[in-house]
C-alpha positions in Angstrom: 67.0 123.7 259.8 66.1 125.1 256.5 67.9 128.6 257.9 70.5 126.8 258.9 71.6 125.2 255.7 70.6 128.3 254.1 73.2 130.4 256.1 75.5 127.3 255.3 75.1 128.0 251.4 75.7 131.8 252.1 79.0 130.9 254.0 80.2 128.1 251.2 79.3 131.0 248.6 81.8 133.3 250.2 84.5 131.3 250.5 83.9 130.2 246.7 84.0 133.9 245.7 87.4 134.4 247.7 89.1 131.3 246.3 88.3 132.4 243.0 89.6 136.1 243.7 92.5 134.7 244.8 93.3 132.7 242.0 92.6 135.6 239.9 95.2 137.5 241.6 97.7 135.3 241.3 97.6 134.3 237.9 97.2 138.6 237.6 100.7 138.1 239.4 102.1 135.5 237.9 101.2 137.7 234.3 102.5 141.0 235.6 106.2 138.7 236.7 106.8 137.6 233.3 109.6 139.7 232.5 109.3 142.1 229.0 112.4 141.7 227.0 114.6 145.2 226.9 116.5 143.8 223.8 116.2 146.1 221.2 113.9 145.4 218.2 115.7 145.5 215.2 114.5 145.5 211.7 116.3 144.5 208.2 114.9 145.9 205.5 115.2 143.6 201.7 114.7 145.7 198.6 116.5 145.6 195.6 118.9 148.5 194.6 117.5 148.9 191.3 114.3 148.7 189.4 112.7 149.0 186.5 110.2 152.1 185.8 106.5 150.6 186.3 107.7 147.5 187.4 106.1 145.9 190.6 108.9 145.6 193.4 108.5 143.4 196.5 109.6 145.5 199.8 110.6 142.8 202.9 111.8 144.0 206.1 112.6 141.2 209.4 111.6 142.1 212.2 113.4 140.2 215.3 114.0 140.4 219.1 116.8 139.3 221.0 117.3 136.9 217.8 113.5 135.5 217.6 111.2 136.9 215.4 108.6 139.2 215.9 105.1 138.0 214.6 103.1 140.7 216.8 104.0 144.1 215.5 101.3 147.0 216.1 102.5 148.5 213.0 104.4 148.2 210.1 105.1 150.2 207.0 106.7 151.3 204.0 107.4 155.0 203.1 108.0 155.9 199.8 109.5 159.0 198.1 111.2 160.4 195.4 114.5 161.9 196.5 113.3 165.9 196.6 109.7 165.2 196.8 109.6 163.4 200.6 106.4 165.3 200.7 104.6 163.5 198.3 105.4 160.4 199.7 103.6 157.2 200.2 102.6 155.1 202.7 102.0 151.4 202.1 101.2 149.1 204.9 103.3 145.4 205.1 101.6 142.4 205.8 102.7 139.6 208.1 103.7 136.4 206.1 106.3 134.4 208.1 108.2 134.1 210.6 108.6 138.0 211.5 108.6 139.0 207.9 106.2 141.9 206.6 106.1 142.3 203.1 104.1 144.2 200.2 105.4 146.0 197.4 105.1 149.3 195.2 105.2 150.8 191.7 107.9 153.6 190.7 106.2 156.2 188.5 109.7 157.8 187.4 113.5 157.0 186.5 114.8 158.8 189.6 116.3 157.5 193.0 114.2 156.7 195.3 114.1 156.2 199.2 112.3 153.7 200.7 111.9 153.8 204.7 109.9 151.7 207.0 108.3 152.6 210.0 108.6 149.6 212.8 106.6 150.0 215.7 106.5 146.9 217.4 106.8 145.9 221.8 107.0 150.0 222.5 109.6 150.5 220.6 110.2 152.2 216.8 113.0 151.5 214.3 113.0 153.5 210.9 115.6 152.0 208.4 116.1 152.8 205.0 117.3 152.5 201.9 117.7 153.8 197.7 116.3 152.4 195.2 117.4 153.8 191.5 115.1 153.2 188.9 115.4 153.3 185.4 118.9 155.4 184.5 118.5 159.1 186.0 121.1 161.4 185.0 124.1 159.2 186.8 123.9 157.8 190.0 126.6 160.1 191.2 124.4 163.0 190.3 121.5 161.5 191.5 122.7 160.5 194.9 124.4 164.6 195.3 120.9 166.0 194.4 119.2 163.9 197.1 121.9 164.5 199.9 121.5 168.3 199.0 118.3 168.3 199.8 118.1 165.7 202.8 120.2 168.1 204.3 119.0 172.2 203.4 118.0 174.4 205.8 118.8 171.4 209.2 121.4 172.3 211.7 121.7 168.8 213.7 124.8 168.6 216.6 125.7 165.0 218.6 127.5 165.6 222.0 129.9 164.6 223.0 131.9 162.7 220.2 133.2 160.6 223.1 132.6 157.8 225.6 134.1 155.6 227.6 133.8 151.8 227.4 131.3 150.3 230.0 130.3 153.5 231.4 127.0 155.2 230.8 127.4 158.0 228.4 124.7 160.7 227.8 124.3 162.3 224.7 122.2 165.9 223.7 121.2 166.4 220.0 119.8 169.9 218.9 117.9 170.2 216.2 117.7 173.6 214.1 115.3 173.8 210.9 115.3 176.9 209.0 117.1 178.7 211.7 114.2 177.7 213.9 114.5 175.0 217.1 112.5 172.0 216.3 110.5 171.2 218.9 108.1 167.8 219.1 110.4 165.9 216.7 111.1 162.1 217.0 115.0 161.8 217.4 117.2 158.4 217.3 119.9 157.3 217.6 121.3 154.2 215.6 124.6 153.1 216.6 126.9 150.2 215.2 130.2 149.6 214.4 131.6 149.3 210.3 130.8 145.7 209.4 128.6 144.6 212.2 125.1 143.4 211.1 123.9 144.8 214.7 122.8 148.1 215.2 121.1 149.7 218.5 119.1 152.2 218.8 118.6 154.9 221.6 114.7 157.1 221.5 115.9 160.7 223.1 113.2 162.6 224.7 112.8 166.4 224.8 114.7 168.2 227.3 113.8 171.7 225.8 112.6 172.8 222.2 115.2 171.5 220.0 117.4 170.0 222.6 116.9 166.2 223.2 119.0 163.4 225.6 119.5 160.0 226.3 122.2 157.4 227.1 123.8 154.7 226.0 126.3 152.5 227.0 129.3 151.0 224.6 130.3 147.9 225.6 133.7 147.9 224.1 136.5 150.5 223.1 136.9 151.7 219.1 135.4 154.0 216.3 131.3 153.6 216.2 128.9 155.0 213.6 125.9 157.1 215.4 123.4 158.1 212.8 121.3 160.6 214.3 117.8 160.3 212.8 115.1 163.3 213.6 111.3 163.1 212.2 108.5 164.9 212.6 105.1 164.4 210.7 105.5 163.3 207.2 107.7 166.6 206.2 110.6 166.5 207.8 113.1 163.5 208.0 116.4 164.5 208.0 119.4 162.9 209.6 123.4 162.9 210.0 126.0 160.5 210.5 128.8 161.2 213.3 131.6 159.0 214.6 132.2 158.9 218.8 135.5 157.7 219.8 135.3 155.1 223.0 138.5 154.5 224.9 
């Protein structure tokens, strides 16, 4: 009897074990069929245009999803240079405070313009945005502004093709990148694409095909004139990036 009910507790402890397996594979199931959103992450970065010299100034960006926001970001922050010096720049890291906002804020040492940038990662995806910032009254702004463009832009060699697409239909694009005569291989290179006015912009991560040479697709969902800012970094040395337009008929 006793081996009886003890082969009994060894047969009931068995099928406990599979019941729970099972239910642990299907809520492993159920996990791996909620669907990951492949809307774009998109980020609006807040920070005013001008500024005082040793004034404290609040950076904001939004962070959103398919229009929700975005409260779990892996990282977020703000990188701060003066236009000519992007090598001494600084990094400041934001802080969730609502609603898929990520603040913190900064000090300008100098009247000069100033570029602010921040670095969204957030659901495998990244978004860079940025923006000036001119503090105090350097020179003029119009000076200003042609001194950091100048710079942005010495010694890169970037080329989008083609210039264009055709509505509905999946369009690849290659971008080469050429810095100091060299092919810049390893680089992070985006595209942001949007129309003039819309608030929406999209943005397309290439991936090395060759050094220098990187592709990707996108697909324009209506005919007309669209911005596609190509955007190529690398380390905290080189950001560089140029504006073309691509015709879709």
């Amino acid at each position: 009897m006793k081996k009886m009910m003890t082969r009994f507790g060894v047969v009931f402890g068995l099928i406990g074990l599979f019941v729970l397996g099972a239910c642990g594979t299907e809520k492993e199931a159920e996990s791996a069929a909620v669907p990951q959103s492949m809307e774009p992450v998109e980020a609006e970065l807040t920070v005013e245009a001008t500024a005082e010299k040793g004034e404290a100034v609040p950076l904001s960006v939004t962070v959103t999803q398919d229009g929700q926001p975005v409260d779990d970001a892996d990282e977020i922050k703000f990188e701060v240079w003066k236009n000519g010096a992007k090598e001494e720049s600084e990094m400041i890291k934001a802080s969730l405070t609502k609603d898929g906002i990520y603040e913190a804020e900064t000090t300008f040492a100098e009247e000069a313009v100033y570029t602010v940038q921040v670095h969204v990662t957030a659901r495998s995806m990244h978004t860079m945005p940025t923006t000036n910032v001119t503090v105090g009254h350097p020179e003029t702004a119009a000076e200003a502004e042609e001194e950091s463009e100048h710079h942005h832009h010495a010694g890169a060699d970037i080329t989008l093709d083609p210039k264009e697409a055709t509505a509905g239909e999946e369009q690849p694009f290659m971008v080469h990148v050429m810095i100091e005569d060299e092919m810049l291989a390893g680089a992070d290179v985006q595209l942001e694409i949007f129309q003039d006015g819309a608030e929406k912009h999209e943005w397309v991560k290439l991936e090395e095909a060759d050094a220098g040479m990187y592709k990707g697709a996108h697909t324009f969902a209506e005919s007309g004139a669209y911005n596609v800012q190509v955007h190529v970094t690398k380390g905290h040395d080189i950001h560089e990036h140029v504006m073309e337009t691509v015709n879709v008929k």
